[in-house]
C-alpha positions as CSV (number, residue, x, y, z in Angstrom):
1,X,0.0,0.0,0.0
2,X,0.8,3.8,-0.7
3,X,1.9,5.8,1.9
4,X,-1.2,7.5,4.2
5,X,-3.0,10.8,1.8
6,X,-4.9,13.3,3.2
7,X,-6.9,14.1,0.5
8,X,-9.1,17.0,-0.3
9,X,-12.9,17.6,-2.4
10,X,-14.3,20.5,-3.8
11,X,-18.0,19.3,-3.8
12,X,-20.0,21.1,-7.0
13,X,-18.2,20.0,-10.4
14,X,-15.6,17.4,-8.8
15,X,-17.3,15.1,-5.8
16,X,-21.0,15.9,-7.6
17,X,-22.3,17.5,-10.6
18,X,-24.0,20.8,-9.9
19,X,-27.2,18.9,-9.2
20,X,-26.1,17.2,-5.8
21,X,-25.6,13.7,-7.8
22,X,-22.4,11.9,-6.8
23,X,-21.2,9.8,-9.4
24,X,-21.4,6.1,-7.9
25,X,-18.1,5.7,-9.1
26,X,-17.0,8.4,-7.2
27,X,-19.0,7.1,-4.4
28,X,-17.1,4.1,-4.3
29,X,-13.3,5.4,-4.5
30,X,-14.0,7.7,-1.5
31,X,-15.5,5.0,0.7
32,X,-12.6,2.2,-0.7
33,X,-9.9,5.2,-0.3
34,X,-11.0,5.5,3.4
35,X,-10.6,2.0,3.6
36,X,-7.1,1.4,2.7
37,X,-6.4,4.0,5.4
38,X,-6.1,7.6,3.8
39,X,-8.1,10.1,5.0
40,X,-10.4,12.1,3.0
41,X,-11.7,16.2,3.6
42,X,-14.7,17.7,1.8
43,X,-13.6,21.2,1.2
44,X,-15.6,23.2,-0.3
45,X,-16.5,27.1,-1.2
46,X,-20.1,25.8,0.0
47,X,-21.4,27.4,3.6
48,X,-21.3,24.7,6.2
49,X,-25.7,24.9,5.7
50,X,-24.8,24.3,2.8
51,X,-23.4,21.2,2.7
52,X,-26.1,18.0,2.9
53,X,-26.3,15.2,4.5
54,X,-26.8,13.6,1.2
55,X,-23.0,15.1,0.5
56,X,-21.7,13.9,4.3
57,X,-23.1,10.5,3.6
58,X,-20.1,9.6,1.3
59,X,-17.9,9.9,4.8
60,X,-15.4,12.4,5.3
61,X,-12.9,12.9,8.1
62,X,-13.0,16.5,8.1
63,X,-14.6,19.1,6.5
64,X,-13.6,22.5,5.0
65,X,-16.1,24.9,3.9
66,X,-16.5,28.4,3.1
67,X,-13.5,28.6,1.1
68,X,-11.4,27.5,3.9
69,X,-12.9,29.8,6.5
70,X,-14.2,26.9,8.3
71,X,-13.1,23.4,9.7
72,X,-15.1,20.6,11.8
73,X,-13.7,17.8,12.5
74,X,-16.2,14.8,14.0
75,X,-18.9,17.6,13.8
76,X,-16.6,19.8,16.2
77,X,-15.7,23.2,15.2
78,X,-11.7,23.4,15.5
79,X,-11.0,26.5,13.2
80,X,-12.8,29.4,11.9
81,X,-12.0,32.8,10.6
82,X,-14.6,35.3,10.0
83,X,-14.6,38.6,8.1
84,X,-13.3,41.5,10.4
85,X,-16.6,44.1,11.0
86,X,-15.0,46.9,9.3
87,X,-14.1,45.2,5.9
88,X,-17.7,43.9,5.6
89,X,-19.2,47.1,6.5
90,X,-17.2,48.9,3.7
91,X,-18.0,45.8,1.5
92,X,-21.6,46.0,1.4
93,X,-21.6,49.7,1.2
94,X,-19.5,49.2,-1.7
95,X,-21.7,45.8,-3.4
96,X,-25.1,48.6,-1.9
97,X,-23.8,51.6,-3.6
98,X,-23.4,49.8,-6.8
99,X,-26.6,47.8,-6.9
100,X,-24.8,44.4,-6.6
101,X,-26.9,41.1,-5.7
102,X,-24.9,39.5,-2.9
103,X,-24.4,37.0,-0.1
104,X,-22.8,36.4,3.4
105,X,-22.3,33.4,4.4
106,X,-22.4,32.6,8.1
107,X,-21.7,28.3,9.1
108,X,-25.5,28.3,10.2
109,X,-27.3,30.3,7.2
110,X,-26.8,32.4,4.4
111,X,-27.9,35.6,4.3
112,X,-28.5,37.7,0.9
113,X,-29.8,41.2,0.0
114,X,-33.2,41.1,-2.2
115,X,-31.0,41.8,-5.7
116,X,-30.0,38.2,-4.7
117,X,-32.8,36.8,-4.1
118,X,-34.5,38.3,-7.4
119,X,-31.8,37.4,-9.8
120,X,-31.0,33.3,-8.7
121,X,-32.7,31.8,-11.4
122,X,-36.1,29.9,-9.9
123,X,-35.0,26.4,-11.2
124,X,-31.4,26.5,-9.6
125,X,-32.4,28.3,-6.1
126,X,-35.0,25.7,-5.5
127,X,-31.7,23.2,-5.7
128,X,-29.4,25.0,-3.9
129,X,-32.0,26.8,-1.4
130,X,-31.0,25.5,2.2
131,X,-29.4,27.2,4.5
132,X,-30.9,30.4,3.0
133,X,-32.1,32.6,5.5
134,X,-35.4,34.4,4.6
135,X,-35.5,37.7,3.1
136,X,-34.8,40.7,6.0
137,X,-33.9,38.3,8.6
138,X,-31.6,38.9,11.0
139,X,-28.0,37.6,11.1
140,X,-24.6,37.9,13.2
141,X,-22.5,40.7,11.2
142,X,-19.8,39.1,13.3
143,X,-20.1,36.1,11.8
144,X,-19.4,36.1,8.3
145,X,-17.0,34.1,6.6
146,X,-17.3,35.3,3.1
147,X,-18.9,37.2,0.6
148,X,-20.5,36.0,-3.2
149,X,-21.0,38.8,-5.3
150,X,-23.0,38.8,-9.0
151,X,-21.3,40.6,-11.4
152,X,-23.4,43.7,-13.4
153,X,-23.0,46.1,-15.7
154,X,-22.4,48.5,-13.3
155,X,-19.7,46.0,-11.4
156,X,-17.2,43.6,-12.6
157,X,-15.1,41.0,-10.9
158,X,-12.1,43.2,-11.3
159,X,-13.3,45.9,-10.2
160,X,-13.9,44.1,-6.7
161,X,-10.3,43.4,-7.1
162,X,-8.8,46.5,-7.4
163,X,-11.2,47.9,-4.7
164,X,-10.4,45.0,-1.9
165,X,-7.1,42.2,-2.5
166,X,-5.2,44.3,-0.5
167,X,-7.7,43.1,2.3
168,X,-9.6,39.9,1.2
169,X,-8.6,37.1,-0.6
170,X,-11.0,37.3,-4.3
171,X,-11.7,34.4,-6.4
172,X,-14.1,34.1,-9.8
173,X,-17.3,32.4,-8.9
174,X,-18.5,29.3,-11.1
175,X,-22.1,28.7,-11.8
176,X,-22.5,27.1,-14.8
177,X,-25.7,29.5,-15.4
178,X,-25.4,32.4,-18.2
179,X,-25.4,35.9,-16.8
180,X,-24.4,34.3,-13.0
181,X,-20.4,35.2,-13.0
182,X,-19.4,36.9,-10.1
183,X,-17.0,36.5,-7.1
184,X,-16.1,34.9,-3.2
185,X,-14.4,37.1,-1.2
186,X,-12.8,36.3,2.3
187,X,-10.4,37.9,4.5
188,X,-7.0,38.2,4.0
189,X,-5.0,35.0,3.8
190,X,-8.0,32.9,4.3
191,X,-8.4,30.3,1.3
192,X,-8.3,26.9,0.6
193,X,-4.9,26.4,0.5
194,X,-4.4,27.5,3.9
195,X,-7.2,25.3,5.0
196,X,-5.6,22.2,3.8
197,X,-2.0,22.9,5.8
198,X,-3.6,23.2,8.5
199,X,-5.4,20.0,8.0
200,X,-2.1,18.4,7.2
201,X,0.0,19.9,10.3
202,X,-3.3,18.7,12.6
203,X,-3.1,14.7,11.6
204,X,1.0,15.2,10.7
205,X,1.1,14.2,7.3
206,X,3.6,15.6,5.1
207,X,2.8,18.2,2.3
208,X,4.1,15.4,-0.5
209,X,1.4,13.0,0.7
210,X,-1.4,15.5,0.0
211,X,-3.8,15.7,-3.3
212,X,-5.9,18.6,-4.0
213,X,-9.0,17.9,-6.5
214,X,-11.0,21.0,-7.8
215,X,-12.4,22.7,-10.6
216,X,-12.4,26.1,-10.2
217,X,-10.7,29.3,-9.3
218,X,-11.6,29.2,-5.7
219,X,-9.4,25.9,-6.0
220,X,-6.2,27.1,-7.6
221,X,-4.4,27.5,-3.7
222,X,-5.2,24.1,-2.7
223,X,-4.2,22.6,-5.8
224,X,-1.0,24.6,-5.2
225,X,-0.4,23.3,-1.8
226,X,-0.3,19.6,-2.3
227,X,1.9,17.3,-3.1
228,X,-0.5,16.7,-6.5
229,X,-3.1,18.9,-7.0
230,X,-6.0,17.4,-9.9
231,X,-8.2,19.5,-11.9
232,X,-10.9,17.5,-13.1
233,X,-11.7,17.6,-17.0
234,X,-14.9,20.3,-16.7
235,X,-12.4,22.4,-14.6
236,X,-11.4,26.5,-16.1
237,X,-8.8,26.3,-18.5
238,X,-7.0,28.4,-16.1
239,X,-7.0,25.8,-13.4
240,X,-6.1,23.3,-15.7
241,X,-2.6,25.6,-16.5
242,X,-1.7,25.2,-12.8
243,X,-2.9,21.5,-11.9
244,X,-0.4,19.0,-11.7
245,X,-2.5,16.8,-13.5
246,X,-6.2,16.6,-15.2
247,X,-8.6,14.1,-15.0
248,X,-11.6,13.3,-17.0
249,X,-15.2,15.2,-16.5
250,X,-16.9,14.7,-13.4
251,X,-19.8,12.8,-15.1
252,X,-17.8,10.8,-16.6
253,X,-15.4,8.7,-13.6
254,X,-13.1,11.0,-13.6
255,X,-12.5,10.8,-9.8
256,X,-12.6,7.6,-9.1
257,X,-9.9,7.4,-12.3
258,X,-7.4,9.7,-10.1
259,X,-8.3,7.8,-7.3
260,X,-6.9,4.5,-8.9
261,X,-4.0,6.5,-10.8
262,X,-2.3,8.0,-8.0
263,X,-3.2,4.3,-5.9
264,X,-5.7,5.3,-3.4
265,X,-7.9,2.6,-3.9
């Protein structure tokens, strides 16, 4: 057998397509992966809420969400990084003043302004709805571990960037809906990648016996950090330019073909 991975999902477009489905192929490497002893993360740019039980079910070891701003391990919250007050404050002022549609994600709920809530397509909100907190409700400001913004005519993704990277950590959003680009944002330093060394200092494994698997921008630090980072075939083209390797589409086995490649099962 092959050294002891830690290994790391993105959920939507590499553990599941974007409807929830996980590939039974895919099913079975993560449960024969476990079993031969390597330990698997979810870690997603999903709010904790946001993740299933459906999605849990597969069996994890730990679990990343919010782009990395959040860790449980056993259901026990060991590591969490919020948004500092001021920089949301002058966030949504900024997203307000520009008549963005936006989101903050807390671990318990989202919360999103009514441009949000008028602009997710009908058909792909009632998929994705819970954890969405209901229009005007109440929500700790404290609380927030990142941002999703929809892109406009009168906003676009880099002009969040020159506004706010010297603070947060930006990263394109992917919905594969036309007319729903946009961005996450997080605080500074706060990402995937940092999320999965942590992980790998907390169980001691080495940086060399880590593999990343993602398909989208808010993937690219992860796949940096490990020892092999895997775009899956759907993935951005420019995540495919810094992946170590690529595997086939999600729909199509691609996981569980990584998993057997690089011997995990």
């Amino acid at each position: 057998m092959t050294s002891r991975k830690l290994v790391f999902l993105d959920i939507d477009g590499t553990l599941t397509s974007y409807l929830n489905h996980v590939p039974a192929s895919a099913l079975a490497a993560c449960r024969a992966a476990r079993e031969n002893g390597h330990l698997l993360y979810i870690a997603s740019g999903r709010s904790r809420a946001q993740i299933s039980p459906s999605i849990l079910s597969v069996g994890f070891d730990g679990v990343i969400s919010s782009g990395g701003a959040y860790i449980e391990l056993g259901g026990k919250v060991v590591y969490s990084a919020f948004l500092p007050r001021s920089t949301l404050e002058r966030l949504t002022a900024y997203l307000d003043g520009r008549g963005v549609a936006y989101s903050l994600e807390l671990p318990e709920k989202v919360a999103a302004n009514q441009r949000f809530y008028a602009r997710m397509p009908h058909a792909l909100f009632s998929l994705v709805s819970y954890g969405y907190a209901a229009p005007g409700e109440s929500f700790d400001q404290e609380r927030v571990c990142k941002v999703v913004f929809m892109e406009s005519k009168e906003l676009c993704f880099e002009d969040v960037q020159h506004e706010f990277s010297a603070d947060c950590e930006i990263f394109r959003l992917s919905i594969p809906v036309p007319g729903m680009s946009g961005g996450e944002i997080s605080a500074k330093g706060i990402h995937k990648g940092t999320a999965a060394a942590w992980a790998a200092k907390y169980h001691g494994i080495e940086q060399k016996d880590t593999i990343a698997f993602g398909d989208s921008d808010n993937d690219r630090t992860m796949l940096e950090y490990a020892g092999v980072g895997v775009a899956m075939g759907n993935s951005d083209e420019a995540l495919k330019r810094v992946a170590d390797d690529v595997t086939g589409h999600v729909r199509r086995g691609g996981l569980a073909k990584a998993f057997g490649k690089y011997g995990l099962v």
